[in-house]
DOVOPA-128239 format. One record per residue: residue in three letters; residue number from 1; y, z negated, x negated of N, C-alpha, C in turn. Coordinates in nm, 2 decimals. Example, Ala and Ser with C-alpha at 12.3 -4.5 7.8 and 13.67 -1.06 7.14 Angstrom:
DOVOPA-128239
<code=ALA | pos=1 | n_py=-0.57 | n_pz=-0.78 | n_px=-1.32 | ca_py=-0.45 | ca_pz=-0.78 | ca_px=-1.23 | c_py=-0.33 | c_pz=-0.78 | c_px=-1.32>
<code=SER | pos=2 | n_py=-0.22 | n_pz=-0.71 | n_px=-1.28 | ca_py=-0.11 | ca_pz=-0.71 | ca_px=-1.37 | c_py=0.00 | c_pz=-0.79 | c_px=-1.29>
//
This chain:
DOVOPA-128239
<code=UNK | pos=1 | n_py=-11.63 | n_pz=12.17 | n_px=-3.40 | ca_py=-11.66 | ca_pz=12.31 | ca_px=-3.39 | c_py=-11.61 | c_pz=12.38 | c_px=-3.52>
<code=UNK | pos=2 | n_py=-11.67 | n_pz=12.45 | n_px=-3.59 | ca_py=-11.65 | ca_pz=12.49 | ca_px=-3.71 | c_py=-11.57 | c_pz=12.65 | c_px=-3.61>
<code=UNK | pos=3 | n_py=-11.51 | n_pz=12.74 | n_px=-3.71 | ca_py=-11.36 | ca_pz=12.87 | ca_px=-3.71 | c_py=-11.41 | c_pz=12.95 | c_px=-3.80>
<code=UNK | pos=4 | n_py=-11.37 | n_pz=13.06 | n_px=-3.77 | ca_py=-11.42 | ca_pz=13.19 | ca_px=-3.90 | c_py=-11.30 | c_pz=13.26 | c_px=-3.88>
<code=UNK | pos=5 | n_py=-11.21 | n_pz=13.25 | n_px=-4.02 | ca_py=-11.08 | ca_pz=13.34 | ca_px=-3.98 | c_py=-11.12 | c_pz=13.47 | c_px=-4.08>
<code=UNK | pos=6 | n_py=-11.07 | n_pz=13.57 | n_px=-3.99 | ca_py=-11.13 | ca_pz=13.70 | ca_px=-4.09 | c_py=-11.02 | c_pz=13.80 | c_px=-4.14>
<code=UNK | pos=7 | n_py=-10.96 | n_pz=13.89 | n_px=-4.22 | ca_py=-10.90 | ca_pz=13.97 | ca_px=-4.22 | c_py=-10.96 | c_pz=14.11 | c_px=-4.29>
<code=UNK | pos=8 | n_py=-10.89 | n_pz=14.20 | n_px=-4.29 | ca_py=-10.90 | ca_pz=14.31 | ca_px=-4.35 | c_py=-10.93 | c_pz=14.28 | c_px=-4.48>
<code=UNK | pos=9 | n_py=-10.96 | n_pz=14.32 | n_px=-4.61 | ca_py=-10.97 | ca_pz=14.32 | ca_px=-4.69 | c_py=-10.87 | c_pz=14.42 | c_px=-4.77>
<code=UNK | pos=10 | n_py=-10.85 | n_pz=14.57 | n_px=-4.71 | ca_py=-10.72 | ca_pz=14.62 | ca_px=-4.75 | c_py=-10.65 | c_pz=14.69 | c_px=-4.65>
<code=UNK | pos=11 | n_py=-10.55 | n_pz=14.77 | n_px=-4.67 | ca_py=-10.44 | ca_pz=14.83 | ca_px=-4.59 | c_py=-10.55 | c_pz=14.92 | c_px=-4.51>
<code=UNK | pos=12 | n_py=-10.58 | n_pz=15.00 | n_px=-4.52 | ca_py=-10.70 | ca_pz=15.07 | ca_px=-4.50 | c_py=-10.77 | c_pz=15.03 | c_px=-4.35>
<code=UNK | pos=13 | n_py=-10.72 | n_pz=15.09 | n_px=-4.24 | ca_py=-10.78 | ca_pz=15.05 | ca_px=-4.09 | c_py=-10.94 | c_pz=15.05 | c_px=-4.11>
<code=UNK | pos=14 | n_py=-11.00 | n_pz=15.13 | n_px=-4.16 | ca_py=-11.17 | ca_pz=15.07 | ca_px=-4.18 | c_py=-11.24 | c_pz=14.98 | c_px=-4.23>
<code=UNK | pos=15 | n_py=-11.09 | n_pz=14.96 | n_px=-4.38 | ca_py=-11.16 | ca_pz=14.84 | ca_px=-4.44 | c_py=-11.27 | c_pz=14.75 | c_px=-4.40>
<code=UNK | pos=16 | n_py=-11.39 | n_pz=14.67 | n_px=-4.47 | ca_py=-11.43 | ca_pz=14.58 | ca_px=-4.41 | c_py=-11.35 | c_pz=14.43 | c_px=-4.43>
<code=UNK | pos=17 | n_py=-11.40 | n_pz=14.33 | n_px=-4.33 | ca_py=-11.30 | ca_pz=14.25 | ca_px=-4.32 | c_py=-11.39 | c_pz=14.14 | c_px=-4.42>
<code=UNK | pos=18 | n_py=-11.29 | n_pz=14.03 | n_px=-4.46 | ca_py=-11.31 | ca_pz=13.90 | ca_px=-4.52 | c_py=-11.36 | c_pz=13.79 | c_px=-4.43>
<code=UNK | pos=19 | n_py=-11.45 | n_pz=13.74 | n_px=-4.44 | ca_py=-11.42 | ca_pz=13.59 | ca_px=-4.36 | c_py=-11.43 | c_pz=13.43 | c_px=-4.43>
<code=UNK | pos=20 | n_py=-11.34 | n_pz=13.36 | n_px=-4.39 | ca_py=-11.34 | ca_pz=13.22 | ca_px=-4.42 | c_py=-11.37 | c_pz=13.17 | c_px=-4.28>
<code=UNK | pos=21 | n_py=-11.49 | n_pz=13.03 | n_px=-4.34 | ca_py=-11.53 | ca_pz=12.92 | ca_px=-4.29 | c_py=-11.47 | c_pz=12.83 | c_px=-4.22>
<code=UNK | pos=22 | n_py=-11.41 | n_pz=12.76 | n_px=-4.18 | ca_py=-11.35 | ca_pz=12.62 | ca_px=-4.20 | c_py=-11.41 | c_pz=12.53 | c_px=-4.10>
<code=UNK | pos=23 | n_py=-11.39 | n_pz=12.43 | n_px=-4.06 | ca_py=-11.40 | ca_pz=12.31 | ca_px=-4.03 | c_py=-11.34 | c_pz=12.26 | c_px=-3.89>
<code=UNK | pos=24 | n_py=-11.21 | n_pz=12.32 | n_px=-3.88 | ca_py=-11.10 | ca_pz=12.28 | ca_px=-3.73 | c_py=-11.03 | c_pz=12.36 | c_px=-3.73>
<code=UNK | pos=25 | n_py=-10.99 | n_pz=12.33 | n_px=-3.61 | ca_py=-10.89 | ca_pz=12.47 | ca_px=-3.52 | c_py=-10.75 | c_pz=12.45 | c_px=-3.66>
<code=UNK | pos=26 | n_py=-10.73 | n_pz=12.34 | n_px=-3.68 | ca_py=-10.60 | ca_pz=12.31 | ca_px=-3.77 | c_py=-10.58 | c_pz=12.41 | c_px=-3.88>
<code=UNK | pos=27 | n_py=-10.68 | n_pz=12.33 | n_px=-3.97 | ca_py=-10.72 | ca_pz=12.44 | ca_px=-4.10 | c_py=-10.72 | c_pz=12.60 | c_px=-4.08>
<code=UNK | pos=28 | n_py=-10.81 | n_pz=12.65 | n_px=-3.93 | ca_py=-10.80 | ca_pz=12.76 | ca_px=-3.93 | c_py=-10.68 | c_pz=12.84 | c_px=-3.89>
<code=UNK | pos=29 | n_py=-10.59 | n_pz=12.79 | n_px=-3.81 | ca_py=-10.45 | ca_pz=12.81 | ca_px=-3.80 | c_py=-10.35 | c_pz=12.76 | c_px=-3.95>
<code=UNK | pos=30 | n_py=-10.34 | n_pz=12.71 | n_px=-4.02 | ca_py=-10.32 | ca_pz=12.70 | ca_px=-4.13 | c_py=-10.35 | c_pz=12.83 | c_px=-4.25>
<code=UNK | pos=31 | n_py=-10.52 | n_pz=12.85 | n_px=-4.23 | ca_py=-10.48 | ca_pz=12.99 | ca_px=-4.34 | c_py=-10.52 | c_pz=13.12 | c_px=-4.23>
<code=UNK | pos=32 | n_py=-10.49 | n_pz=13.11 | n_px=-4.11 | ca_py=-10.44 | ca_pz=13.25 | ca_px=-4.05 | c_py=-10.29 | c_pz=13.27 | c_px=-4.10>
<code=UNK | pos=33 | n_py=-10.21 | n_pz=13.14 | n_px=-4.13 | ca_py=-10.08 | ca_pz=13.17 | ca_px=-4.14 | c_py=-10.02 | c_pz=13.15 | c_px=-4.29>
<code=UNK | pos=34 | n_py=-10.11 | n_pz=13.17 | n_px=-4.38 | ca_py=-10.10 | ca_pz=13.22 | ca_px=-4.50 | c_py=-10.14 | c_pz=13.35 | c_px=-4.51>
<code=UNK | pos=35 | n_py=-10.26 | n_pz=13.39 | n_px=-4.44 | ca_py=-10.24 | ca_pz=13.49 | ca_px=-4.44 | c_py=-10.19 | c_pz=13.61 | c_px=-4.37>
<code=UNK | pos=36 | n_py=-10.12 | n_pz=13.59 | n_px=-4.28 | ca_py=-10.01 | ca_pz=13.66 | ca_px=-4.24 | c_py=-9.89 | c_pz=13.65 | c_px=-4.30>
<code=UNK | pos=37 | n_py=-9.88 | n_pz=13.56 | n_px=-4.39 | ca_py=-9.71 | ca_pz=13.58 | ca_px=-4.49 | c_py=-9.74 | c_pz=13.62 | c_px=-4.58>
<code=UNK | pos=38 | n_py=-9.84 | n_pz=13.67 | n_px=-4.63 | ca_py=-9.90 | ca_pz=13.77 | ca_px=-4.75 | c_py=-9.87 | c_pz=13.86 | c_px=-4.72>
<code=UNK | pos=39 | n_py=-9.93 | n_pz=13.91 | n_px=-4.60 | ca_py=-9.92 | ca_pz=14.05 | ca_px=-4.59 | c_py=-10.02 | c_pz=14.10 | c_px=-4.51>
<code=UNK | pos=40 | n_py=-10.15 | n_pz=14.02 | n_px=-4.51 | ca_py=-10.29 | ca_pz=14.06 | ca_px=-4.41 | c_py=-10.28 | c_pz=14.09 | c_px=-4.31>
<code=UNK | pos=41 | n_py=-10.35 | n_pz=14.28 | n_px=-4.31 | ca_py=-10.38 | ca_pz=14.30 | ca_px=-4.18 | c_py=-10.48 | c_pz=14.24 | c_px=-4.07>
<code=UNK | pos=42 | n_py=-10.53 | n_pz=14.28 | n_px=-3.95 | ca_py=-10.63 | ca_pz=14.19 | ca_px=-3.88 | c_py=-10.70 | c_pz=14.09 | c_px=-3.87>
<code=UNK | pos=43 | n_py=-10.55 | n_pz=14.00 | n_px=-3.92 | ca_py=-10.62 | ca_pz=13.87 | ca_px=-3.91 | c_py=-10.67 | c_pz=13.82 | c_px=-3.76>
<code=UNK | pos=44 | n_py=-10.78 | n_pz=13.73 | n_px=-3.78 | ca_py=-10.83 | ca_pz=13.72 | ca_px=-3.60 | c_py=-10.89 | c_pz=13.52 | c_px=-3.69>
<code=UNK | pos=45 | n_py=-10.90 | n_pz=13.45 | n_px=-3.56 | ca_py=-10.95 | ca_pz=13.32 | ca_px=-3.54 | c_py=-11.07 | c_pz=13.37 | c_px=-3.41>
<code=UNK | pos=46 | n_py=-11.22 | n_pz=13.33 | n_px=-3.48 | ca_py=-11.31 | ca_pz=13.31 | ca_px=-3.40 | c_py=-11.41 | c_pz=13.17 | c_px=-3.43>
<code=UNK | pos=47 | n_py=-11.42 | n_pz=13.17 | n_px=-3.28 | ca_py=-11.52 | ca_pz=13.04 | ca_px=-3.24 | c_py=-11.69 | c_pz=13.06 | c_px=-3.23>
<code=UNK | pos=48 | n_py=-11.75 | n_pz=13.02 | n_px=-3.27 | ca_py=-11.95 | ca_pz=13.04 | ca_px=-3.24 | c_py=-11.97 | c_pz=13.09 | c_px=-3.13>
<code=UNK | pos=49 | n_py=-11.86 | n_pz=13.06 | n_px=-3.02 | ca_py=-11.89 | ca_pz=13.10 | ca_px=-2.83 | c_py=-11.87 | c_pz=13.24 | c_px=-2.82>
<code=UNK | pos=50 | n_py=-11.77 | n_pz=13.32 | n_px=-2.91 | ca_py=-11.77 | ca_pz=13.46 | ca_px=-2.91 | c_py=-11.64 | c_pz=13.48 | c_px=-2.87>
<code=UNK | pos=51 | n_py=-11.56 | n_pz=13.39 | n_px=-2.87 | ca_py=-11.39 | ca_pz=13.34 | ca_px=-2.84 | c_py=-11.34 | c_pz=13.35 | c_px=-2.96>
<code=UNK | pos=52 | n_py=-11.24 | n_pz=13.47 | n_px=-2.94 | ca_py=-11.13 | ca_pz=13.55 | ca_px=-3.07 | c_py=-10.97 | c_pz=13.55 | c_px=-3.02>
<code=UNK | pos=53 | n_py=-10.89 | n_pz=13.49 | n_px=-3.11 | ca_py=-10.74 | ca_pz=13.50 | ca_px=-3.08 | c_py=-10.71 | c_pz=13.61 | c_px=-3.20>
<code=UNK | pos=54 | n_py=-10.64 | n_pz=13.71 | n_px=-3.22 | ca_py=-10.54 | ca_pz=13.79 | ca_px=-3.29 | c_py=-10.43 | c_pz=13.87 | c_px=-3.26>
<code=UNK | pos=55 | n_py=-10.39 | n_pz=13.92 | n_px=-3.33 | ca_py=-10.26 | ca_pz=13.99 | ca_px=-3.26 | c_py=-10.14 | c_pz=13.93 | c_px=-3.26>
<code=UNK | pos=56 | n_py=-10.07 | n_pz=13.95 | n_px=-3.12 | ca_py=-9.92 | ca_pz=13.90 | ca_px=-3.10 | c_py=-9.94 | c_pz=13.75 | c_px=-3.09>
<code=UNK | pos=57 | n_py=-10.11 | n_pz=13.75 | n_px=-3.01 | ca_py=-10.09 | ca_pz=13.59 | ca_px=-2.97 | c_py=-10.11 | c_pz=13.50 | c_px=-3.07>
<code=UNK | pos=58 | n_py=-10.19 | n_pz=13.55 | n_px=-3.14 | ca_py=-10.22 | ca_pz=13.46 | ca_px=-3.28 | c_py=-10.11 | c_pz=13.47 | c_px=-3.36>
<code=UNK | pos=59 | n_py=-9.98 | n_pz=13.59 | n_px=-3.39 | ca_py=-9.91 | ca_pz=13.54 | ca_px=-3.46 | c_py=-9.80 | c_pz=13.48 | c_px=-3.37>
<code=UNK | pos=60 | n_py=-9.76 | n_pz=13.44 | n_px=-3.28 | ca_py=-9.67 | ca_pz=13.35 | ca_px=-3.19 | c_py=-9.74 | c_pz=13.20 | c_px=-3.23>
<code=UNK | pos=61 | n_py=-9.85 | n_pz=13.19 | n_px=-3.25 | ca_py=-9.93 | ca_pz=13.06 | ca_px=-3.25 | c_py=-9.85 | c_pz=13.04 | c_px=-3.40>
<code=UNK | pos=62 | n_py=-9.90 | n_pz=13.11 | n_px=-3.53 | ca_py=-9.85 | ca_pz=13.08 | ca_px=-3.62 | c_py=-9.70 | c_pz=13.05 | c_px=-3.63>
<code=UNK | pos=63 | n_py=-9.61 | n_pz=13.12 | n_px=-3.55 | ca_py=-9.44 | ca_pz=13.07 | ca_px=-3.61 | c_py=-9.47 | c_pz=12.98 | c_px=-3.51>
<code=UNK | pos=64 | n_py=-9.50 | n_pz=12.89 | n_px=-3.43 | ca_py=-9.44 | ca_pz=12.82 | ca_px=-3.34 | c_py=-9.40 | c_pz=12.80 | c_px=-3.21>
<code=UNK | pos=65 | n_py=-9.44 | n_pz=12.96 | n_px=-3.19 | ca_py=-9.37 | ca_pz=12.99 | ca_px=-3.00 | c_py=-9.49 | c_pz=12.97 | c_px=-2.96>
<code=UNK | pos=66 | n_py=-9.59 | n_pz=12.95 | n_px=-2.96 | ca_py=-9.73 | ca_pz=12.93 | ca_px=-2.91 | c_py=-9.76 | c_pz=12.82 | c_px=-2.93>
<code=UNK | pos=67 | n_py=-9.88 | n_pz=12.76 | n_px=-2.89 | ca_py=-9.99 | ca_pz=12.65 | ca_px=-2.88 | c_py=-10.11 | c_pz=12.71 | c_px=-2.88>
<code=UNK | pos=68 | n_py=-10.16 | n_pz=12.71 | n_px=-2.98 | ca_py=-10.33 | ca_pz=12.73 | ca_px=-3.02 | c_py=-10.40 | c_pz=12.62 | c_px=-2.93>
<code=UNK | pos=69 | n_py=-10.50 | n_pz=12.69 | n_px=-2.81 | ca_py=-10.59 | ca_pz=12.53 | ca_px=-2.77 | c_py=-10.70 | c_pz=12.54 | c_px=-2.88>
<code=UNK | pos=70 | n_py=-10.78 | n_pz=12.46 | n_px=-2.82 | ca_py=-10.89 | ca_pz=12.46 | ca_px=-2.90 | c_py=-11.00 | c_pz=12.56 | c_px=-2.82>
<code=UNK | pos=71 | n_py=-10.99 | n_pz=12.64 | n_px=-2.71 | ca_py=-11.12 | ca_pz=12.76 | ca_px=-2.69 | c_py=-11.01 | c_pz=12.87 | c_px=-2.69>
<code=UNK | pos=72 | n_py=-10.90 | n_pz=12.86 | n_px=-2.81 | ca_py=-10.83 | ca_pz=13.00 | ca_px=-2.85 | c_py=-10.76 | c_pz=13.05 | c_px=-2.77>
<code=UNK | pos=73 | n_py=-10.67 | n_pz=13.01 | n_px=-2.70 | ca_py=-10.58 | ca_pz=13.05 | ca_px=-2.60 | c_py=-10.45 | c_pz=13.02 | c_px=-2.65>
<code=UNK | pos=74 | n_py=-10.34 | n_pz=13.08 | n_px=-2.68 | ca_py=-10.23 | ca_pz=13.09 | ca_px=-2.69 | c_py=-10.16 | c_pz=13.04 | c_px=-2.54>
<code=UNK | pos=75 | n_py=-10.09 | n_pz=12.93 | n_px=-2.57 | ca_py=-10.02 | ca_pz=12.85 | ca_px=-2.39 | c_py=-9.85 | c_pz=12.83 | c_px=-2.46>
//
């Protein structure tokens, strides 16, 4: 199943957002958490099914206190 990780493009709450492609849940948890140590606002992980993680749960996934499954549930 290919991931679309998106973010804001600037500080700016309307901004429009960015999206990257990728390939697996891995890679896409990989640059959600680059881009969250940059600095990016709204970053979100979505799936083709209409299944989105962001927020607190997506950044818990990123440090480690979480478990990313693969239909985006933070466990």
């Amino acid at each position: 199943m290919r991931y679309i990780v998106t973010h804001r493009i600037s500080s700016d709450p309307v901004s429009p957002f960015a999206l990257n492609e990728v390939g697996n849940l891995e890679t896409a948890l990989r640059r959600a958490v680059q881009l969250l140590s940059v600095g990016h606002l709204g970053v979100a992980i979505q799936d083709g099914q209409g299944k989105e993680i962001f927020g607190y749960d997506l950044a818990a996934c990123c440090r480690g206190e979480k478990k990313l499954t693969p239909d985006l549930q933070a466990v």
